[in-house]
N, C-alpha and C positions, 0 to 999 in steps of 0.2 A: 458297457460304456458306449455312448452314441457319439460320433464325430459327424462333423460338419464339412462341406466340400464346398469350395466358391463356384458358385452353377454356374450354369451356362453362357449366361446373362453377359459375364466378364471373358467370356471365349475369345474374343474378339481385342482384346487386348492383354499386357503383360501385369496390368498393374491394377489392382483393386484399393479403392480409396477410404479410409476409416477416417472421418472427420465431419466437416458443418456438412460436405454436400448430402454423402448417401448413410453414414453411421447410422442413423435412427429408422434406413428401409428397410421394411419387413424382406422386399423384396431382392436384399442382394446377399439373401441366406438360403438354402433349399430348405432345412428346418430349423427357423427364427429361434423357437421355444428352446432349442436346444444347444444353442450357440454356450450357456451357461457350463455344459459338458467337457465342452470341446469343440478345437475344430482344425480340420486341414487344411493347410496353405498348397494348392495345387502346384504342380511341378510349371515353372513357367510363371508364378503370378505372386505379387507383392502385395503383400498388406498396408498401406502405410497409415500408422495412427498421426494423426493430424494434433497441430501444435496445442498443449492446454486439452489434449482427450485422452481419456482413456478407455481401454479396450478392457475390457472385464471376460475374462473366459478361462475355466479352470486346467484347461490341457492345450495344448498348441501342438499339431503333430506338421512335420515338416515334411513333404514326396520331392524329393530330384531338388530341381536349383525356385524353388517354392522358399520365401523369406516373408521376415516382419521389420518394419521399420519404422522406429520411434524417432519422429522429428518434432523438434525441441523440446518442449518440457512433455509431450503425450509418453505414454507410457503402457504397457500391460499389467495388469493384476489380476490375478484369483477372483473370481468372484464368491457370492453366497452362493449355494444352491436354492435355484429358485423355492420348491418347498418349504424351504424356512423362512421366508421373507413374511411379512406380516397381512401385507396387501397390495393393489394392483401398482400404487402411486411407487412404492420399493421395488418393485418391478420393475418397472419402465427406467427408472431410475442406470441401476443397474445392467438392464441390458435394453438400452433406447429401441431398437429393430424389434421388440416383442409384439405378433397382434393382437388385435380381437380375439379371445375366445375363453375356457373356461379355464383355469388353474389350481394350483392345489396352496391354500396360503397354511401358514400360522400363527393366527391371530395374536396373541402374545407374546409368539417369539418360544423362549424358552420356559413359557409359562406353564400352568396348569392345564390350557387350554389345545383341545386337539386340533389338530387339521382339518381342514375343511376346503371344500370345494368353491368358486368362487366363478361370476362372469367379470371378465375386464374391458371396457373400453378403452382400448387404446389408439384409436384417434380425435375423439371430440374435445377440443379446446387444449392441446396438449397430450391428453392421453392420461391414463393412470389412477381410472374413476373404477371404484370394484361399486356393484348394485348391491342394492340392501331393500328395493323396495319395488316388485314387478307386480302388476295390477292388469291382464289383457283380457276383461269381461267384455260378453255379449250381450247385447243389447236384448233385454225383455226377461232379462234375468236376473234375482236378486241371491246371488250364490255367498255364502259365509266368506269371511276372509280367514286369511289363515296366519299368527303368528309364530313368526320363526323362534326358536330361546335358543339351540345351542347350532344354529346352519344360515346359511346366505340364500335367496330364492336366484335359482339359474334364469341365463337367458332362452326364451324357447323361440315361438314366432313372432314378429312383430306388424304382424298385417291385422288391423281394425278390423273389428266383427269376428274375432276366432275368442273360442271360447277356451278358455286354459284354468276354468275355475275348481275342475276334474284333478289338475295335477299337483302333485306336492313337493315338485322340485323347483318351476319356473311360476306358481301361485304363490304370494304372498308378500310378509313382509318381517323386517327386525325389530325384535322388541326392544327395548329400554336398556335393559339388564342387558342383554346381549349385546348392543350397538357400542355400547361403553367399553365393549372390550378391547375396539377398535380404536388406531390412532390414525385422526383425520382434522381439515381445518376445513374443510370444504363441503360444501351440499350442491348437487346439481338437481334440480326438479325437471322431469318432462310432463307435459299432460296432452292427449288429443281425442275430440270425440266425432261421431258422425254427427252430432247434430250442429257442428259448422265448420267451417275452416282455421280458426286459430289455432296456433299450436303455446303452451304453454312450453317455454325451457330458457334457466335462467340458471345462475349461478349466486353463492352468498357465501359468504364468511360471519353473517350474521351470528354472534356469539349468545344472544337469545335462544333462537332459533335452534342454533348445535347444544343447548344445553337443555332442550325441552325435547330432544330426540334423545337424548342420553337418558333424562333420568324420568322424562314422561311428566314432571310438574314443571309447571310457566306455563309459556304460551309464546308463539310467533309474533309476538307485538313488537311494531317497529320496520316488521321483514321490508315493508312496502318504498322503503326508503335505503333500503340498506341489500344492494343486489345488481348482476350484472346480467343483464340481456345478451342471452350469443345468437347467433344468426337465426336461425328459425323461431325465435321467440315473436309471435305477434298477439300475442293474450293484452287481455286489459288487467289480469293479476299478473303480481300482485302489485303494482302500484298504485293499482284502486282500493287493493283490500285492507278495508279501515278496522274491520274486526276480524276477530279471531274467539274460538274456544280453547279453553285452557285446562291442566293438570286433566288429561285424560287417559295416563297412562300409556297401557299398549297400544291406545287408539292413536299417540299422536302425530302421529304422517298420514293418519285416513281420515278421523272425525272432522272436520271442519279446520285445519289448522290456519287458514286464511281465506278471505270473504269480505265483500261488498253485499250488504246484505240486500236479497231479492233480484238479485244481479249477475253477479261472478263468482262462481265458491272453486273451491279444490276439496271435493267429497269423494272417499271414497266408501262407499256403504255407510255415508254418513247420514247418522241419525236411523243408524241400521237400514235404509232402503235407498238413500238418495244417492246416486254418479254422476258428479258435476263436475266438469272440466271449464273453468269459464266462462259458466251459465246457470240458469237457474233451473233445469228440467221440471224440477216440481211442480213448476207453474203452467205446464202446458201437459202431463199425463202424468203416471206414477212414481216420476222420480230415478226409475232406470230404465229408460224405452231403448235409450242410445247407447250404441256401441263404446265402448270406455278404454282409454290405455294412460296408464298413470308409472314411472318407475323413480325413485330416486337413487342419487349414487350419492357416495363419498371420495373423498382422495384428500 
């Protein structure tokens, strides 16, 4: 069993605060991930869960005149063990201070389905995005994609021009059948390439869209109206992208699932060769000269 120590951080005073201000900091845990375990109330230092919160953590060990205090309705409870949680977004949930990095989920819960290994974002737009779809090809290179059926693709490097077409844990993507096993309402797309400075990242609850990654027939029609820009998004998709290909099965988060055509596409080895991030590469060499980085998440 791992316990938890309030670091350093809080040295300087008697009282450590569990509420709106620092609850959700990775930073006022020594190890966040594991706050789910347990944790020690340091001799000298106060927990206090703040009004309407609560504190999720399955052991609480007390040293010397070290206390927890629940003001007004906040309270303590057990948590799940992280493990069994299904993905990144029950995470966070439950233990708000969780970071960035890789976890262990299980996707159905008490289903059929195993364990598996997962990346979480846990800060962009809230936090609580597990990946299902990492794309980090080099430019002059036309490498197979690779679909996932029963695993997540991990997060590896994310510097433009590295090539990760080699690996089989941060190459790839979720298939159909697979992605279905997951409970999510959310899609976030990234897209960016060397051959310009737009970045492609946006967010949708498009229920088209989450049901054409699920079962691989439809199509993204619609998406271009139905979707939220977060801060780095400067693409012209897709609120330009008037078409789309459809019922492409395993292909559907790579082959063309939205596009202006001759214009702006989101391809990845679509039409088996083309990497199009918000442009038309085709038109000016083979289709993959430029560096490519495509991921999508859910939550």
């Amino acid at each position: 069993m791992l316990f938890l120590s309030i670091p350093s951080l809080f040295s300087q005073t008697a009282t450590t605060t569990i509420g709106p201000i620092n609850f959700n900091l990775t930073s006022a845990w020594t190890i966040p991930t594991q706050v789910a375990n347990g944790v020690t109330i340091q001799d000298g230092h106060t927990i206090n869960v703040g009004d309407s919160k609560v504190f999720y953590s399955n052991r609480i060990d007390f040293s010397g005149t070290g206390k927890l205090v629940l003001n007004g309705t906040g309270k303590w409870q057990p948590g799940p063990v992280i493990t069994s949680l299904k993905n990144c977004k029950e995470i966070i949930t439950y233990y708000p201070m969780s970071p960035s990095g890789q976890y262990t989920i299980d996707p159905d819960g008490i289903g059929v389905l195993p364990s598996i290994s997962c990346y979480c974002d846990m800060t962009t737009d809230g936090g609580g995005w597990t990946l299902v779809l990492n794309y980090l090809h080099r430019g002059g290179t036309n490498p197979s994609l690779l679909v996932k059926t029963n695993n997540l693709p991990l997060l590896g490097s994310t510097v433009l021009g590295t090539d990760e077409s080699g690996s089989t844990t941060t190459w790839g993507h979720t298939s159909p059948t697979y992605l279905n096993a997951f409970s999510f309402t959310e899609l976030r797309f990234y897209g960016a390439t060397s051959g310009h400075s737009r970045i492609v990242h946006f967010k949708t609850t498009h229920a088209n869209t989450i049901s054409y990654f699920r079962t691989g027939s439809g199509s993204m029609s619609g998406i271009n109206s139905s979707y939220s820009a977060l801060v780095s998004h400067s693409a012209y998709i897709p609120n330009s992208a008037v078409s789309n290909f459809a019922n492409e099965g395993n292909l559907a988060m790579t082959n063309f699932p939205f596009w202006l055509g001759a214009n702006y596409h989101w391809g990845i080895k679509g039409q088996d060769y083309r990497w199009e991030v918000d442009d038309y590469a085709a038109s000016i060499g083979n289709g993959y000269q430029f560096h490519t980085y495509n991921q999508i998440w859910i939550r």
